[in-house]
Structures are given as C-alpha cells and as structure tokens.
FIKE-735108 format. One record per residue (C-alpha): residue in three letters; chain; y, x, z. Coordinates in pm, 1 decimal. Each point is the difference from the previous one (the first is absolute). Layout:
# residues N
{pt 'ALA' 'A' {Y X Z}}
...
# end
This chain:
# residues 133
{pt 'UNK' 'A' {0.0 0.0 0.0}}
{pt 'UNK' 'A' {340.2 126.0 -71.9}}
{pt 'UNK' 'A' {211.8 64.2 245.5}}
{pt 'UNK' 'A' {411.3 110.7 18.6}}
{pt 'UNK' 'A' {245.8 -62.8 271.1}}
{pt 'UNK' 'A' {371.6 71.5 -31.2}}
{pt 'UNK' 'A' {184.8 96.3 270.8}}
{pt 'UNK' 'A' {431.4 -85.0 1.8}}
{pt 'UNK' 'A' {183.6 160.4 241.6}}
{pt 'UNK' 'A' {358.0 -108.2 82.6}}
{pt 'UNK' 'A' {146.0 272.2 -157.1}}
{pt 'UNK' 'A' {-208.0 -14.8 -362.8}}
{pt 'UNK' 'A' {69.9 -219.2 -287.9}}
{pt 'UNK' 'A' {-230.9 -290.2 -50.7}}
{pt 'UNK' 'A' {-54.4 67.1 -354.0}}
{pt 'UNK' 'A' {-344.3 -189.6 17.1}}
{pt 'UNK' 'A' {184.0 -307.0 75.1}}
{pt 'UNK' 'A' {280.6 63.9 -255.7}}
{pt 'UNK' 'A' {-254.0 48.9 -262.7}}
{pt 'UNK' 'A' {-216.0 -310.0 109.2}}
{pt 'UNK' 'A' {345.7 -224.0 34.8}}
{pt 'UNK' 'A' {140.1 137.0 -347.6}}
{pt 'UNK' 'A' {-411.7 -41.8 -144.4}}
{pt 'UNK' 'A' {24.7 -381.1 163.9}}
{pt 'UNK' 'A' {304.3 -70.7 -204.5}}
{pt 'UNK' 'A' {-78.9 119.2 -284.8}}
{pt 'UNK' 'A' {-348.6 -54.7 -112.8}}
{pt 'UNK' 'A' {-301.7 -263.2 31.5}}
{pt 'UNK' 'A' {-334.5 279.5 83.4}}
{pt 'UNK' 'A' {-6.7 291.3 263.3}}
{pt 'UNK' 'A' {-281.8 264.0 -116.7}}
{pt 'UNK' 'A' {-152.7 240.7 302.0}}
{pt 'UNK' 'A' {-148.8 296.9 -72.2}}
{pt 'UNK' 'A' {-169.6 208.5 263.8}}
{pt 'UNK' 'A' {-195.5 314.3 -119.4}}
{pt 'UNK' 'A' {-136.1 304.4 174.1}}
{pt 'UNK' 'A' {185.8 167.1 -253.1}}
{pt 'UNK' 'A' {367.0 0.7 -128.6}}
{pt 'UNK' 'A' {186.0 -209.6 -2.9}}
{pt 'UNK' 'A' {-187.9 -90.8 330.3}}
{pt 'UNK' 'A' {218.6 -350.1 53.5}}
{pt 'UNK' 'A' {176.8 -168.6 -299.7}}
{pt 'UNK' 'A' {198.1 -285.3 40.3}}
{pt 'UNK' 'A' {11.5 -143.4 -400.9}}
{pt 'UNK' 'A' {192.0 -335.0 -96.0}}
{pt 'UNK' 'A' {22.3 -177.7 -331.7}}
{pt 'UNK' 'A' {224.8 -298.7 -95.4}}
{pt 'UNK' 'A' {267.6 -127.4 -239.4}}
{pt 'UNK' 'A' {238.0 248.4 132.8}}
{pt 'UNK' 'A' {-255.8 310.6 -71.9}}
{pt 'UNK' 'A' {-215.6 216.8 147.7}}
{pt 'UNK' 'A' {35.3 217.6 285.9}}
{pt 'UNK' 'A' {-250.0 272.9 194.1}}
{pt 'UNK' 'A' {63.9 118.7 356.4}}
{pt 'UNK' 'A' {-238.9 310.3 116.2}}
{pt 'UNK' 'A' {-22.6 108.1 348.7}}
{pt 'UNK' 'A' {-154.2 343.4 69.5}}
{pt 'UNK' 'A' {-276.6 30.0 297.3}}
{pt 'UNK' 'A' {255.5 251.8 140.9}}
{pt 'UNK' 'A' {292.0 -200.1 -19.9}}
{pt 'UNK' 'A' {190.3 2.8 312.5}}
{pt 'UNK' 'A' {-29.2 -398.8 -42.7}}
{pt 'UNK' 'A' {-403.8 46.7 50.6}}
{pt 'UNK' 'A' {-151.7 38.9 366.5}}
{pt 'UNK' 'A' {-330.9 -33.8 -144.2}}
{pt 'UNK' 'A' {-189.0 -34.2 -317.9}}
{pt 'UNK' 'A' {-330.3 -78.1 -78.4}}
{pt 'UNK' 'A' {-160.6 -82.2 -300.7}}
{pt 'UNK' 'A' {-377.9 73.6 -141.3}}
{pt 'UNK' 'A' {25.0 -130.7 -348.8}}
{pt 'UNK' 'A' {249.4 -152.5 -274.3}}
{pt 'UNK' 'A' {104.7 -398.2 94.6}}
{pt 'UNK' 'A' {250.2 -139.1 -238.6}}
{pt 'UNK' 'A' {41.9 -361.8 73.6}}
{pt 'UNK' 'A' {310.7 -253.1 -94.0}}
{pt 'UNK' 'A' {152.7 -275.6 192.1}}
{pt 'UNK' 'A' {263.6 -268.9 -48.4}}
{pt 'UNK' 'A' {350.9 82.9 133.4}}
{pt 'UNK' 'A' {52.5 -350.0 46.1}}
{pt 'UNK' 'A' {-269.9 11.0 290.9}}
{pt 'UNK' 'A' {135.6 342.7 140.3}}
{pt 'UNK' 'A' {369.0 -131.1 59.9}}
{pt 'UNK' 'A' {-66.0 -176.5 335.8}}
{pt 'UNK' 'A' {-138.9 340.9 130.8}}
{pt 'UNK' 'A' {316.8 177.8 -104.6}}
{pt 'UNK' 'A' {179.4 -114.2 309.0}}
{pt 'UNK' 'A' {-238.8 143.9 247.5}}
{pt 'UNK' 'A' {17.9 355.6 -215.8}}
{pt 'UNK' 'A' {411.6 41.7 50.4}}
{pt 'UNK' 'A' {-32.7 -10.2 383.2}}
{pt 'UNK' 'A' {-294.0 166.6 -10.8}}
{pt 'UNK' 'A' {-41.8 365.8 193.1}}
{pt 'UNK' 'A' {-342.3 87.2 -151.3}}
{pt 'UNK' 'A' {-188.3 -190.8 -281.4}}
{pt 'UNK' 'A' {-385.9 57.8 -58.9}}
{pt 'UNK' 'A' {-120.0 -139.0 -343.1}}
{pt 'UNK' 'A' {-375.7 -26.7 -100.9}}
{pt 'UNK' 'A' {-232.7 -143.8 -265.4}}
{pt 'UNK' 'A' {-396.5 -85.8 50.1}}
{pt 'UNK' 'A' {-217.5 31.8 -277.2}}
{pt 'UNK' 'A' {77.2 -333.4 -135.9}}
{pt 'UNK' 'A' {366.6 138.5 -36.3}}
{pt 'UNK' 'A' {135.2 -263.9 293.5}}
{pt 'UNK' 'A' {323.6 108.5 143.3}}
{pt 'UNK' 'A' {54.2 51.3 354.7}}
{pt 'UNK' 'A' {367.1 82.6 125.7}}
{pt 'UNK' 'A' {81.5 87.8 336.8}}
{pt 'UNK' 'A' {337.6 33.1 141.0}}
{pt 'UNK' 'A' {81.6 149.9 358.7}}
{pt 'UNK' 'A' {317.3 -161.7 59.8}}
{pt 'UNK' 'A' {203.3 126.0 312.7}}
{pt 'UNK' 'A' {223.5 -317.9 191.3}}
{pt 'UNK' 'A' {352.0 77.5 135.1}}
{pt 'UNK' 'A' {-201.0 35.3 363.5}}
{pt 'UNK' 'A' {-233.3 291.3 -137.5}}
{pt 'UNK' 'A' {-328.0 -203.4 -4.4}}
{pt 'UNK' 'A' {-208.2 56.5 -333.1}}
{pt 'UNK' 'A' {-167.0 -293.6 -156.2}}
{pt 'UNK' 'A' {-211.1 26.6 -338.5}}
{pt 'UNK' 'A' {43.3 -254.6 -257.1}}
{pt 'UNK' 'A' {-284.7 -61.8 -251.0}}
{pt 'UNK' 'A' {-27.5 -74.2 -357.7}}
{pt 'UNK' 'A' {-247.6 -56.9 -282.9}}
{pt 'UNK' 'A' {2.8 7.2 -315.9}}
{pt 'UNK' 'A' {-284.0 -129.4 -267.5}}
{pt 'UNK' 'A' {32.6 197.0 -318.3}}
{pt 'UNK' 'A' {86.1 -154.5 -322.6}}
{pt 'UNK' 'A' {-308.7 -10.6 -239.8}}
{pt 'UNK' 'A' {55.4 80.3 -388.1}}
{pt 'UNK' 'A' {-129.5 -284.9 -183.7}}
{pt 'UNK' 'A' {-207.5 148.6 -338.0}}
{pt 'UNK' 'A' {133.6 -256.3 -307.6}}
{pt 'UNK' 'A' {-299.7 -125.1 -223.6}}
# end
C-alpha cells in the first residue's frame, strides 16, 4: 500500500493546498501517481482549462515519510475531493494512502485554537475508465 504524509509547518508554504485549490478550480479529474521510483508522488489534473503535473520528491522537506513498493496510478473526480479541501488548509500534517483497489484515504491532523489535535477522515472511491464498444 502506498503511503506519503506531508508535514506543514507554520512557517512553510502550503503549496499542496495551493496546487489542489488551483487543480479544484480548474479541472474535472485528479490523477495520483505513487512509484518507488521518480517521480515518487505526482499530483496530475486534466480539464477544459489544461493539463497540469505536480511531483513531490521522497526528500522533499514537505515529506516525513514515504513508502511505496510498486507503481499505483489511479484517478478520481475533483468534484468528490472538494469537501475534503477544507480539512487540508487547517491542516498541520496530512497522510494520504491508496489500497490496492486504488481507494483514497486522507487524513488530516488538525490542531484547535486550545492545542488539542483531532484527525479528520476522508475517502475517496476512484473513478473507473469506461472502455467504449
């Protein structure tokens, strides 16, 4: 199963969540690619506006841990992705996996204004290419 978690300090940019709130404005599919191999995690959207790739190295100062055992590409509708996007800007850490089936499975640490941590869930089904006859 893959596995990457991104870590957002106070004092780094939140460039995941730019890219995923410019991505979520701009096209309909979101394309994850996570390889044991470069480019490791890919972030890929496609829509009337264009195309767009996003790759995060394993050693980015964004990564606190990667782990991946083989090549998972798998593509999901943005339209199901915006609720989570509100849980990802107040987020302090984000861990993002797939299972084998290419399911989605966000998880946000989200720090209140009293220091307590609280995780918020979400999951994602991916979106299946339909073969024309």
């Amino acid at each position: 199963m893959p596995l990457s978690t991104q870590s957002q300090g106070d004092d780094e940019q939140y460039v995941l969540v730019a890219n995923l709130d410019n991505a979520r404005n701009l096209s309909n599919i979101l394309k994850i690619t996570m390889s044991p191999s470069q480019p490791y995690f890919r972030l890929s959207t496609f829509g009337n506006a264009g195309n767009a790739h996003y790759d995060y190295s394993k050693d980015s100062d964004m990564m606190e841990l990667f782990k991946c055992t083989e090549t998972q590409t798998n593509r999901y509708k943005m339209s199901l992705l915006k609720p989570s996007t509100k849980a990802l800007a107040l987020s302090c850490k984000v861990s993002v996996r797939t299972d084998n089936r290419g399911f989605l499975s966000l998880q946000y640490l989200v720090r209140n204004d009293d220091g307590q941590i609280c995780f918020v869930e979400y999951y994602c089904c991916p979106d299946e290419e339909v073969e024309e006859n």
